[in-house]
C-alpha positions in Angstrom: 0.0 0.0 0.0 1.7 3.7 -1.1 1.7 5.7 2.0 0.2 9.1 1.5 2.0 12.1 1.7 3.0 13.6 5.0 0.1 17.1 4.5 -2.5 14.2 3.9 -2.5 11.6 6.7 -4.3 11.9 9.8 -2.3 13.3 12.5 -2.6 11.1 16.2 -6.1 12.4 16.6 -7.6 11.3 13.2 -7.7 15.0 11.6 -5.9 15.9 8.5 -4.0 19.0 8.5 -5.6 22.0 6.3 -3.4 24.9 7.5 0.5 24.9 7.7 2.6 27.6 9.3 6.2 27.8 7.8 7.7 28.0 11.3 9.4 25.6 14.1 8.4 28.5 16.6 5.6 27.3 18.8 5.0 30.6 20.3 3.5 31.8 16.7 1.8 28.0 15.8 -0.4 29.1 19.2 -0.6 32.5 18.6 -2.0 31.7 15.1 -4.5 28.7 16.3 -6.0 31.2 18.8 -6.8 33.5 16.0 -8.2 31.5 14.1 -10.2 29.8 16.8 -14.4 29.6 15.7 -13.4 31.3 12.8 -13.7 28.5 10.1 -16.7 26.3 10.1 -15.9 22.7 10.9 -11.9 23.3 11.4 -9.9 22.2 14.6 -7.6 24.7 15.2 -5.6 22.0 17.8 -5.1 19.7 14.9 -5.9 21.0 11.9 -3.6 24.1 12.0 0.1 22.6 11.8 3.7 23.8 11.6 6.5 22.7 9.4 7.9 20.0 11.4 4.1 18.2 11.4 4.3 18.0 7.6 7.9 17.9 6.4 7.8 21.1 4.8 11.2 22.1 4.0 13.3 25.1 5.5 13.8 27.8 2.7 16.2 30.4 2.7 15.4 33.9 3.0 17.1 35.7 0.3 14.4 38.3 -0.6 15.1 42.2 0.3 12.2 42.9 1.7 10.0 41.3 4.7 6.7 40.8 2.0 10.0 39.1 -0.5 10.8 36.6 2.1 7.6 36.2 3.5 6.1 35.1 0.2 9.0 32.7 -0.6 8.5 31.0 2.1 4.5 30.5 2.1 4.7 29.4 -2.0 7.3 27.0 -1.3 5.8 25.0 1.9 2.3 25.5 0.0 3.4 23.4 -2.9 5.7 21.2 -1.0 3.1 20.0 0.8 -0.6 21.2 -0.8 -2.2 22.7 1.9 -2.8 26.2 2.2 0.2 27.7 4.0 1.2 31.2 5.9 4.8 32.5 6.4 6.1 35.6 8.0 9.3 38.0 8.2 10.0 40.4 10.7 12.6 42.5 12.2 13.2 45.8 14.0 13.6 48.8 12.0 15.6 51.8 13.9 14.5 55.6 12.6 18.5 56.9 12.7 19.6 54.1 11.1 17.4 54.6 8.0 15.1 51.5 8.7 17.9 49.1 9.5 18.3 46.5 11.0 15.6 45.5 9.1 15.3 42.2 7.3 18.8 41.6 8.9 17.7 42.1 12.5 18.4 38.3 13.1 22.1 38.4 12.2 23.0 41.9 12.6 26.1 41.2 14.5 26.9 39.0 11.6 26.0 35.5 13.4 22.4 34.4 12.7 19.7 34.3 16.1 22.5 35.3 18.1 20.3 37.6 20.1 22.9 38.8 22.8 25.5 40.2 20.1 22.7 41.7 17.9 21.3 43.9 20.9 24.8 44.4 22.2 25.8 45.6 18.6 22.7 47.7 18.4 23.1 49.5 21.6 27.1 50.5 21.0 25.9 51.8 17.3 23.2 54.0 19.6 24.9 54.8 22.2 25.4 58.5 21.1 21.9 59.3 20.3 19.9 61.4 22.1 16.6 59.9 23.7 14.7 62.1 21.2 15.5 60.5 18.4 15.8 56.7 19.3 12.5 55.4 17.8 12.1 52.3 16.1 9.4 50.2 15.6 8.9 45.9 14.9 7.6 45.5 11.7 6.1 41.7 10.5 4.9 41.2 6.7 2.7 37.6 7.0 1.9 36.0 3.6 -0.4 33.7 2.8 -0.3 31.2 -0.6 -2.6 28.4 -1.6 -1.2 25.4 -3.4 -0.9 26.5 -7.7 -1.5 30.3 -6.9 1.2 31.5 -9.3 -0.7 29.3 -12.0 -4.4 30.1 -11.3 -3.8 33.7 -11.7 -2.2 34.2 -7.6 -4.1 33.7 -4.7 -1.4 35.2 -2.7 -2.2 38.0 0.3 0.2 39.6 1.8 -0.3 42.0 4.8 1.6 44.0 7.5 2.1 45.0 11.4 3.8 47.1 13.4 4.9 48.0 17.1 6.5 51.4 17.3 8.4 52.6 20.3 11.8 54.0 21.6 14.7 52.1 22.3 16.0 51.7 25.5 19.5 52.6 26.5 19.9 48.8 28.6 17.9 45.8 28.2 15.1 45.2 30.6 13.1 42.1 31.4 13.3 38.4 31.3 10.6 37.4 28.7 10.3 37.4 24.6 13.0 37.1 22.3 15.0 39.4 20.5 15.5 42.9 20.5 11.7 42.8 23.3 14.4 43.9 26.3 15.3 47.2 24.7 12.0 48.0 22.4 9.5 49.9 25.1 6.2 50.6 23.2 4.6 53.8 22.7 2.3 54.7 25.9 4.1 52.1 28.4 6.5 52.2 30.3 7.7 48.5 30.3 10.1 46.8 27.4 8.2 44.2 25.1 10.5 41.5 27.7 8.5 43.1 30.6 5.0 42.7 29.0 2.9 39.1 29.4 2.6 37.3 26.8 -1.4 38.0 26.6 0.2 42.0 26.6 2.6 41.4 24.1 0.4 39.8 21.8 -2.8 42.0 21.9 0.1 44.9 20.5 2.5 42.9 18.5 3.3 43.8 15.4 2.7 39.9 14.1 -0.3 39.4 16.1 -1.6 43.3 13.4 -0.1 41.4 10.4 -2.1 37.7 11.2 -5.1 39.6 12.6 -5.3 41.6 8.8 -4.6 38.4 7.3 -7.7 36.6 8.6 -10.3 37.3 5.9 -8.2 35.9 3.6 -7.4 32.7 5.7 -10.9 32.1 6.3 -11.7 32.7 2.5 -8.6 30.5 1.4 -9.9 27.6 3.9 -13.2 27.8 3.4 -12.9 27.1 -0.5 -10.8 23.7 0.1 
């Protein structure tokens, strides 16, 4: 008997996956499932809405300029790897005084990718001239979406945007989120993003904007398969 393809068999509780996230991050696979919760007639969120690693879908490189470039490359290649419908993101920090940057580069700025110690360290030295006045910034997320042929059926392809502005701290504060969170503190608080809850953080965050403007088209894409 030919085994069916990984985005077609049943996961443990008998569901088929209809949704994949192109992510090993289970912080955004939940963030995304509670979105979408009673949203879409007939689907389980806890089973149906999967990440990369449930279905195989491969890791593809980010070599876009732009978060919407990278975004897209990665939902069109994990849709048509594994046929469901999927959603990808890209995000990063963008600094006012340093012309938008770090930008799509936030991740490796100091030149070694997901280091998140040296990036902020790096960050902070670069800033550490600049009066209080002018250290804005803001984290910006572009999250795509792609359904399975879209480049040949004339593109179903969405792509939409978030942000979190703020000022940047002179020291990191806080023990949660990832990041740059310990030295972004949004605009009207008084804590960093790595002070905030996670319920906080994610009621403001510039992902939880980009998935939340995204959700008419998830709920079309979805309810058409």
């Amino acid at each position: 008997m030919t085994e069916a393809p990984l985005a077609d068999q049943p996961d443990k509780d008998g569901a088929a996956p209809r949704l994949v996230l192109a992510t090993h991050n289970k912080g955004k696979l939940r963030e995304l499932r509670e979105l979408l919760r009673g949203q879409v007639p007939g689907l389980d969120v806890d089973t149906q809405v999967v990440d990369a690693g449930a279905v195989g879908a491969p890791d593809v490189a980010e070599t876009g300029v732009t978060f919407a470039e990278n975004s897209l490359l990665k939902a069109r290649a994990v849709a048509e790897a594994t046929g469901l419908v999927a959603i990808a993101d890209d995000s990063g920090l963008a600094v006012d005084v340093l012309g938008g940057a770090p930008g799509i580069f936030s991740a490796r700025w100091s030149g070694r990718h997901g280091d998140d110690a040296a990036n902020l360290q790096l960050l902070l030295a670069q800033l550490a001239d600049v009066p209080d006045e002018y250290r804005g910034a803001a984290f910006v997320c572009a999250a795509a979406l792609a359904v399975p042929g879209a480049e040949a059926d004339g593109g179903r392809e969405v792509v939409e945007y978030g942000q979190l502005e703020g000022v940047l701290l002179r020291e990191p504060r806080g023990e949660g989120g990832f990041g740059y969170d310990p030295v972004l503190q949004p605009s009207g608080l008084d804590r960093s993003c790595a002070e905030l809850s996670s319920e906080e953080k994610n009621a403001i965050s510039h992902r939880g904007h980009a998935f939340r403007a995204l959700l008419p088209a998830i709920v079309e894409a979805l309810a058409g398969r």
